[in-house]
C-alpha positions in Angstrom: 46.3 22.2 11.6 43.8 20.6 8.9 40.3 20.9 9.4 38.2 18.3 8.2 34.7 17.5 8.2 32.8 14.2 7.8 29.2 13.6 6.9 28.2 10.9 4.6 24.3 9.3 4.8 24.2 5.7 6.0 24.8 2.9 3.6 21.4 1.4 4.0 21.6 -1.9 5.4 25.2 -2.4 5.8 26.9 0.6 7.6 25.4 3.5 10.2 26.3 7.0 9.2 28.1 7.1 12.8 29.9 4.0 11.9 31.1 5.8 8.8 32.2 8.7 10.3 34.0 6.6 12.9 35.8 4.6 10.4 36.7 7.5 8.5 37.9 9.5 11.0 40.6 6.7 12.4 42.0 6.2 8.7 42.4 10.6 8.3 44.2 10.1 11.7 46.6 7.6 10.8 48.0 10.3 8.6 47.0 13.7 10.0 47.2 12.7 13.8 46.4 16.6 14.9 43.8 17.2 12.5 40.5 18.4 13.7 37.7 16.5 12.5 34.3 17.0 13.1 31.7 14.3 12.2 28.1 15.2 11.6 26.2 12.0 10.9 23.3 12.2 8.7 19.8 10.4 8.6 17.2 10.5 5.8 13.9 10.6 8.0 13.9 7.1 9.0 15.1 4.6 11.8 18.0 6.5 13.0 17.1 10.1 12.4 16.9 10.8 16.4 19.9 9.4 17.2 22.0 11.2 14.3 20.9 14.7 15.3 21.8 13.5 19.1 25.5 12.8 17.7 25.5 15.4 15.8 24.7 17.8 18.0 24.3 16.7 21.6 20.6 16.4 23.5 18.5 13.7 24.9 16.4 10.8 24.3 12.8 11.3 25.5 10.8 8.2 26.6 7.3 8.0 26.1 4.8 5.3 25.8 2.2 5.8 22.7 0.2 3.8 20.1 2.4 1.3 17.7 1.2 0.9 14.5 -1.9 -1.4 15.7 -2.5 0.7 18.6 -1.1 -1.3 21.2 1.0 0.0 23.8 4.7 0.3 22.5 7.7 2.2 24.3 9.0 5.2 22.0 11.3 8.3 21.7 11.7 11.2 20.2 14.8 13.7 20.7 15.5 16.8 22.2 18.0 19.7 20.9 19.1 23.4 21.4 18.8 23.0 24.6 15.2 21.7 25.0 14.0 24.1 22.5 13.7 21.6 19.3 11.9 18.3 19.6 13.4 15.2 16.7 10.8 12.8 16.1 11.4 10.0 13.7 7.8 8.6 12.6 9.3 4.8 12.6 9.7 4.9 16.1 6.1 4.0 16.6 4.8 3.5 13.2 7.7 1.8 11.4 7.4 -1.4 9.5 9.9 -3.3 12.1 7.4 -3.0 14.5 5.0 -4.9 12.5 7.1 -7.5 11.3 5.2 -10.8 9.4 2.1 -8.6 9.9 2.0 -6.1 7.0 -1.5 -4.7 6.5 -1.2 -1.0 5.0 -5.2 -0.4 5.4 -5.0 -1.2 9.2 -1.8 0.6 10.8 -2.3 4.1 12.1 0.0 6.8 12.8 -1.5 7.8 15.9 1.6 7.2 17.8 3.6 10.1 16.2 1.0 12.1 17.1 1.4 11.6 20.8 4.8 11.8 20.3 4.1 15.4 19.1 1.8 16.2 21.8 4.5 15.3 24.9 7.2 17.2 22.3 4.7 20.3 22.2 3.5 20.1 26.4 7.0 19.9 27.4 7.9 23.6 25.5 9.4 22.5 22.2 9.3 25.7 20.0 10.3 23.7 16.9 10.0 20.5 15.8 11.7 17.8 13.2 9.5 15.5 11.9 10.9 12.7 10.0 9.2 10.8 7.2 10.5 7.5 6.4 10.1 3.7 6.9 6.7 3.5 8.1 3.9 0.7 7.9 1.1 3.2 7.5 -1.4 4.8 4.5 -3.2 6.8 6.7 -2.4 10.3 5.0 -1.3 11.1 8.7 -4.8 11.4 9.9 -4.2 8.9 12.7 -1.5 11.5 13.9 -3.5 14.4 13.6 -6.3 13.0 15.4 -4.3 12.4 18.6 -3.7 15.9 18.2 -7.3 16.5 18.3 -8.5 17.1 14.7 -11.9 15.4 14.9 -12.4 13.3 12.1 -16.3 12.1 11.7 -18.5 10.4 8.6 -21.8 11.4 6.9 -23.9 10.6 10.3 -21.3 12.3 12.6 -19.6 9.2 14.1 -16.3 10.2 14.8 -13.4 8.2 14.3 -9.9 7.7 13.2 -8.9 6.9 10.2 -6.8 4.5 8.6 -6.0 3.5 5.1 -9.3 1.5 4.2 -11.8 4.2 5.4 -10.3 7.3 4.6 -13.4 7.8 1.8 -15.8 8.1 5.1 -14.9 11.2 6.3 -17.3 13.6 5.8 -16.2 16.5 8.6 -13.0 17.6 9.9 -12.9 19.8 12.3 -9.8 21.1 13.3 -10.9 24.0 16.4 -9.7 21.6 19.3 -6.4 21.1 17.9 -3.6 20.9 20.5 -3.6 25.0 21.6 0.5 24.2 22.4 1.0 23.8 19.1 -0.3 26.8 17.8 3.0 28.7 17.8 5.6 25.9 17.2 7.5 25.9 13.8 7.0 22.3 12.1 9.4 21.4 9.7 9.1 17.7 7.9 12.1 16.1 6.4 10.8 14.5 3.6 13.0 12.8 1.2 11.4 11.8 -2.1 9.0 13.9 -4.4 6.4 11.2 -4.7 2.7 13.2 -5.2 -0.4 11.4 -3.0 -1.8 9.3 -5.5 -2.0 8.0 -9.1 1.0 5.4 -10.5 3.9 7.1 -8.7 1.6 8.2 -5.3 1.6 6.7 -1.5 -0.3 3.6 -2.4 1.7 2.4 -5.7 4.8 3.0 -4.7 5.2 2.1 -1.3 2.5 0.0 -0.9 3.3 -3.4 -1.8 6.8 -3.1 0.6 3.6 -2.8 3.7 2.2 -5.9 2.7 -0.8 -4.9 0.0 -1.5 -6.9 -3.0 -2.4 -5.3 -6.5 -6.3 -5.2 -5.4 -5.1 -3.7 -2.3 -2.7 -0.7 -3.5 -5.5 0.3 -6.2 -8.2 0.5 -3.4 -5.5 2.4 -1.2 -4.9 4.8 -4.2 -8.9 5.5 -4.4 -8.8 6.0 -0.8 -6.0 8.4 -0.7 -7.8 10.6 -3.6 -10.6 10.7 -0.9 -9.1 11.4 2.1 -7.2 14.9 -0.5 -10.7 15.5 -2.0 -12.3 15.9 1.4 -9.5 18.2 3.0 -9.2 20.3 0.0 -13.2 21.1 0.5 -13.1 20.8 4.1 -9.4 22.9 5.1 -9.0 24.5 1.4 -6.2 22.7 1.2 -4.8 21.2 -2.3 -2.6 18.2 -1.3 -3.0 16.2 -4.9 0.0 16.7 -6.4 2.0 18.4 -4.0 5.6 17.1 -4.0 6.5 14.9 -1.3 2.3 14.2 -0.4 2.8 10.3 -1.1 5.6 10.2 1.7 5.2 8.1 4.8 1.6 6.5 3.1 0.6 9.9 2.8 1.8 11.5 5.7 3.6 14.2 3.9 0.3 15.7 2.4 -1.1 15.1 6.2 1.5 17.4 7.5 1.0 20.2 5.3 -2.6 20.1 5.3 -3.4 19.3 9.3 -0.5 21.2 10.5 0.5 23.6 7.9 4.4 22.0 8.1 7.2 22.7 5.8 8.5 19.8 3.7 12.2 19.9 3.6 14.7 17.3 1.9 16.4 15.9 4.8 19.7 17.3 4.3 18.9 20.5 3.9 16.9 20.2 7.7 20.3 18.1 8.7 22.8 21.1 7.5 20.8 23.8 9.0 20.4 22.6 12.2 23.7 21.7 12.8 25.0 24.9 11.4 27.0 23.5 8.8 27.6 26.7 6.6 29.9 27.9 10.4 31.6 24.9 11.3 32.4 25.0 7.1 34.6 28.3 8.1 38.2 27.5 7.3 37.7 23.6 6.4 40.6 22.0 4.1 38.7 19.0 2.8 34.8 17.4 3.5 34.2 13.7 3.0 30.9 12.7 2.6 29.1 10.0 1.4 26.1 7.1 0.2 25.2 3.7 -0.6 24.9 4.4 -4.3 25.3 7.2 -5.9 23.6 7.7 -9.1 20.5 10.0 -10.8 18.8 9.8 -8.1 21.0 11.7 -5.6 21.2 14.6 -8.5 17.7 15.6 -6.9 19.3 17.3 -3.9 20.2 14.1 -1.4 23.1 14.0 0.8 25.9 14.1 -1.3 24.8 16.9 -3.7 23.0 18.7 -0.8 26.5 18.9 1.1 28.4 19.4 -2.3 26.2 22.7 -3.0 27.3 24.8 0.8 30.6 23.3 -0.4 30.7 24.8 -3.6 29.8 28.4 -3.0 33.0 28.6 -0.7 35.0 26.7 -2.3 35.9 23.5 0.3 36.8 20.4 -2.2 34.3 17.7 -1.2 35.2 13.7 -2.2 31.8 11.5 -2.0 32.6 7.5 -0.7 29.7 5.7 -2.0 29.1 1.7 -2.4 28.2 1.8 -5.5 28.6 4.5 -8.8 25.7 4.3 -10.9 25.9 5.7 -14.7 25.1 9.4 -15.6 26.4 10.9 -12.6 28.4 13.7 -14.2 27.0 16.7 -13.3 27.4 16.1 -9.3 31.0 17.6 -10.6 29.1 20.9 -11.3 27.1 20.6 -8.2 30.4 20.8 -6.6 32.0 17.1 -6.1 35.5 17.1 -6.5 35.5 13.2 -6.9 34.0 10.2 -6.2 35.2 6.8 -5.2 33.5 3.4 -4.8 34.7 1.3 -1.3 34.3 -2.1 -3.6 37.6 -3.3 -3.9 36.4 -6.9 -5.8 33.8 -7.9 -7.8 31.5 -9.7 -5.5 27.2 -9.7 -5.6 26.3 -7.2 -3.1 25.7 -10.1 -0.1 28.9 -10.7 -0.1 30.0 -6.8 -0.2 28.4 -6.1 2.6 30.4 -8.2 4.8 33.4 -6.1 3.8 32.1 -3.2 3.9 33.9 -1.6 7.2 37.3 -3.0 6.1 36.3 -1.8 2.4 35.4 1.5 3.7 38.6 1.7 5.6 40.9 0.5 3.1 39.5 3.4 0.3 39.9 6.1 3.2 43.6 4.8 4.1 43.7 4.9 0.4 42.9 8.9 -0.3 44.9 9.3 2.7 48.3 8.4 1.6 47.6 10.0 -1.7 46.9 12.9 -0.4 50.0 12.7 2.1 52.1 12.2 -0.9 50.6 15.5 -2.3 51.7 17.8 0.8 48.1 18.4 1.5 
């Protein structure tokens, strides 16, 4: 009986990594009806990270009611794994820039919600917890999130306050001594994504700025906050946040996670393939498909594709990537460990019209590799 495993990212705006799975899974059954296939969706960070892990690996949605990005009121989730031991919390479920929608004002929006979504996580016995970075409205270097977890933030006079994007140059003190006890002993691992540092032309503010609704005056005066609010920890904590790799995530909420709560930043896959035990359920596999929007330099830096292609690789499992799109110099995924690659477009049509094929696209290329690899007494 062929074993076969199936974990491609989501094609961003067009299919869910669960759809993709699903899709792929009734084209290798067409053809290999007995086959055991195992599908492990995959999410970067972002909207959807939660609800991957719970497919991936079985749990529950948590409910809570925190802070949305203007703090108002908004109902959220986070999810719950290894049997209540690891809490998943994807920042755009309270901080996201859906829930802002017309209204896109980087120096406003807090991330105090993912705080309190921490907290509940922490109080309810989570030893561990997944933090995902990705899709958020916010430039608050995560000091709205560490101050619902009571880090004290306070200016020159000793007015405390929280922080957002426009006044992280007033903090003066930060005290972090009535930080939530219950997470004193609870590892803190952040999937983060891109390599971005805090500030400067490719920080936080320049970047991602201008997506969250800030002009050119607006992202510069961002920037000069952001080399504030690391200026200020690094004298207050001792912390250097400047130009760590990954800082500028989330509006800064990378470098907030290290320095408020000592976290790990982790590329996402390698969190994903850990947690769900990948290298095991790896044991005795024939084939892996996995898979992204576009492949191209980019995903050379250790995303999905090459992050799965590398476990693949040191035991030698043959791995195909199904991408959108094939960008140029891609070549040495091969040496990462890629056996192939193939693109679902079928015709050449401007991406808008792609994406309505995409699930019959996507089918048609698996069917595809199917019957060739029939043909080959696979």
């Amino acid at each position: 009986m062929k074993k076969i495993l199936l974990i491609p990212d989501s094609f961003k705006g067009t299919m869910s990594s669960t759809e993709i799975c699903s899709i792929m899974e009734e084209r290798i059954r067409a053809y290999y009806p007995d086959a055991e296939v195992i599908s492990i969706p995959v999410a970067d960070g972002g909207e959807g990270s939660v609800d991957s892990f719970l497919a991936a690996v079985g749990g529950k949605r948590v409910a809570v009611t925190v802070k949305g990005p203007y703090m108002q009121d908004i109902e959220a989730f986070y999810g719950v794994i290894d049997n209540g031991s690891t809490a998943v919390i994807e920042m755009a479920a309270c901080a996201g820039l859906p829930l802002v929608g017309e209204n896109r004002q980087a120096h406003k929006t807090t991330t105090y919600g993912v705080g309190q979504l921490m907290a509940h996580a922490a109080i309810s016995g989570c030893k561990r917890m997944i933090v995902g970075l990705g899709g958020s409205a916010t430039n608050d270097l995560g000091a709205g999130a560490a101050a619902a977890l009571g880090v004290c933030f306070a200016d020159k006079d000793g007015n405390e306050f929280v922080p957002v994007g426009e006044n992280l140059s007033q903090i003066a003190h930060i005290d972090t001594s009535r930080l939530l006890p219950e997470l004193k002993n609870i590892e803190i691992i952040t999937m983060c994504d891109i390599d971005n540092p805090l500030y400067g032309k490719n920080g936080a503010a320049y970047v991602f700025a201008p997506q969250k609704g800030a002009d050119p005056a607006m992202v510069e005066y961002l920037d000069a906050q952001l080399k504030a609010g690391a200026e200020v920890i690094r004298s207050q904590l001792g912390t250097d946040i400047a130009q760590l790799a990954g800082a500028g995530a989330a509006g800064g909420m990378g470098g907030g996670m290290v320095a408020f709560f000592g976290s790990r930043l982790q590329m996402g896959i390698e969190t994903v393939l850990d947690t769900v035990g990948f290298d095991s359920l790896l044991q005795g596999a024939d084939l892996v498909f996995t898979g992204e929007g576009k492949i191209d330099d980019q995903s050379l830096r250790g995303k999905v594709v090459i992050g799965v292609a590398r476990r693949t690789k040191k035991v030698g499992v043959p791995l195909i990537a199904v991408v959108g799109d094939i960008g140029d110099h891609i070549e040495a995924a091969y040496s990462e460990g890629v056996s192939a690659v193939f693109s679902i477009n079928r015709v050449a049509v401007d991406f808008s019209e792609a994406k309505k094929r995409s699930k019959s696209d996507m089918a048609l290329t698996i069917d595809n590799l199917m019957r060739f690899i029939k043909s080959m007494n696979f």
